[in-house]
C-alpha positions in Angstrom: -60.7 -75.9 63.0 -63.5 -76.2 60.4 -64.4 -72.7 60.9 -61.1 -71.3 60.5 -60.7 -73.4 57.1 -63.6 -72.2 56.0 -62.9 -68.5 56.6 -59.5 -68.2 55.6 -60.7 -69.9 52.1 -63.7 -67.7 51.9 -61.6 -64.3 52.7 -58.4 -65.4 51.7 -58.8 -65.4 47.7 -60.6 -62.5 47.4 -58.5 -60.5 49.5 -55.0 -61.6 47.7 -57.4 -60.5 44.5 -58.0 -57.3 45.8 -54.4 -56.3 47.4 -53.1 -57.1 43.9 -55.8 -55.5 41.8 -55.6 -51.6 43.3 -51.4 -51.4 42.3 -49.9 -50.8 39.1 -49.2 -54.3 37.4 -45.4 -53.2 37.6 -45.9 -53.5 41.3 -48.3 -56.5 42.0 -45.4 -58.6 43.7 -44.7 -56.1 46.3 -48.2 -55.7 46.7 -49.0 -59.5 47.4 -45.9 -60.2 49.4 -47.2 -57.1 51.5 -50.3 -58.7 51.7 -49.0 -62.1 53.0 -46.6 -60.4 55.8 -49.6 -58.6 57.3 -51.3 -61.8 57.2 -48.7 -63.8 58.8 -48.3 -61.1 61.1 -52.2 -61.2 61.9 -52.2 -65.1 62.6 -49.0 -64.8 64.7 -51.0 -62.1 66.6 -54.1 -64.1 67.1 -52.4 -66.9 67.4 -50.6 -64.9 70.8 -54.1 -63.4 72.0 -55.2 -66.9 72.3 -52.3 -68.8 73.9 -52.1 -65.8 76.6 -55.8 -66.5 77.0 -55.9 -69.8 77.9 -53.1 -69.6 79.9 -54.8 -67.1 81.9 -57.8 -69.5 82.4 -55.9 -72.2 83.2 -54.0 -70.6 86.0 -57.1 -69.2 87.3 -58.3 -72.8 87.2 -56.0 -74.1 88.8 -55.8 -71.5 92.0 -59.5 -71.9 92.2 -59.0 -76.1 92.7 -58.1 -77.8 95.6 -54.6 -78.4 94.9 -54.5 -74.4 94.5 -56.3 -73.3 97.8 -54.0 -75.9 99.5 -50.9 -73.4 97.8 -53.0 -70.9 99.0 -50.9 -67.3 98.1 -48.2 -68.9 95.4 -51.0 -70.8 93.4 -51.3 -68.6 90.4 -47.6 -69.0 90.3 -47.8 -73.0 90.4 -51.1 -72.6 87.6 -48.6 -70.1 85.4 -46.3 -72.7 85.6 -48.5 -75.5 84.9 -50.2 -73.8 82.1 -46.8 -72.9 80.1 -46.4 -77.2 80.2 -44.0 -76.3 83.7 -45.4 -79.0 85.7 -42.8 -81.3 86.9 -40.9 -78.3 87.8 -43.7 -76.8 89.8 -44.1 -80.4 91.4 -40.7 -80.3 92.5 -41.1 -76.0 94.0 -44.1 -77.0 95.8 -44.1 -77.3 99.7 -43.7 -80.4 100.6 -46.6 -80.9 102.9 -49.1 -79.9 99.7 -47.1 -83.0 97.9 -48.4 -86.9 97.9 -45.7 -88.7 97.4 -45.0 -90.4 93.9 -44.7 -94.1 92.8 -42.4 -95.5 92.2 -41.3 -96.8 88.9 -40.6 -100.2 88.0 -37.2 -100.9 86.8 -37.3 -101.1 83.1 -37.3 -105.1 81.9 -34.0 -106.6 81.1 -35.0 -108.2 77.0 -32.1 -110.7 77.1 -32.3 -114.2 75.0 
């Protein structure tokens, strides 16, 4: 996160600079609101790259551990799911041999007087 501070406010004022420098001064506001939607686009874009990333290694993860090899051929699916924050519902898709079976849950406390 330090890094990325530090770059954006390293490139990010000489860059608004530039973008409104090279126009006419008639057209610096479209030139600068320009500027910000390609850089709102950019982070959106790396901000995708990233997500679809991890979620890539963390289905791959999860097929290569044992809970996976024990789903053998539908683990990527399970590590999809459990990388896109699905893991209750792939809890409740797997087979149920592959499942231990889960506590139980106390009752919640009565707070009478």
């Amino acid at each position: 996160m330090f890094g990325i501070g530090l770059g954006m406010g390293l490139f990010n004022p000489p860059r608004a600079s530039l973008s409104i420098a090279v126009v006419e001064p008639d057209k610096a506001g479209m030139a600068s609101g320009i500027n910000e939607t390609f850089q709102q686009v950019g982070v959106a874009i790396g901000i995708a790259g990233f997500g679809a990333a991890f979620q890539g290694r963390v289905s791959d993860l999860f097929a290569q551990s044992d809970a996976g090899r024990q789903l053998g051929a539908s683990a990527h699916e399970f590590g999809d799911a459990v990388a896109a924050g699905g893991g209750a519902e792939a809890i409740d898709r797997a087979p149920s041999g592959s499942r231990r079976p889960s506590r139980q849950r106390p009752a919640p406390r009565s707070w009478t007087a």
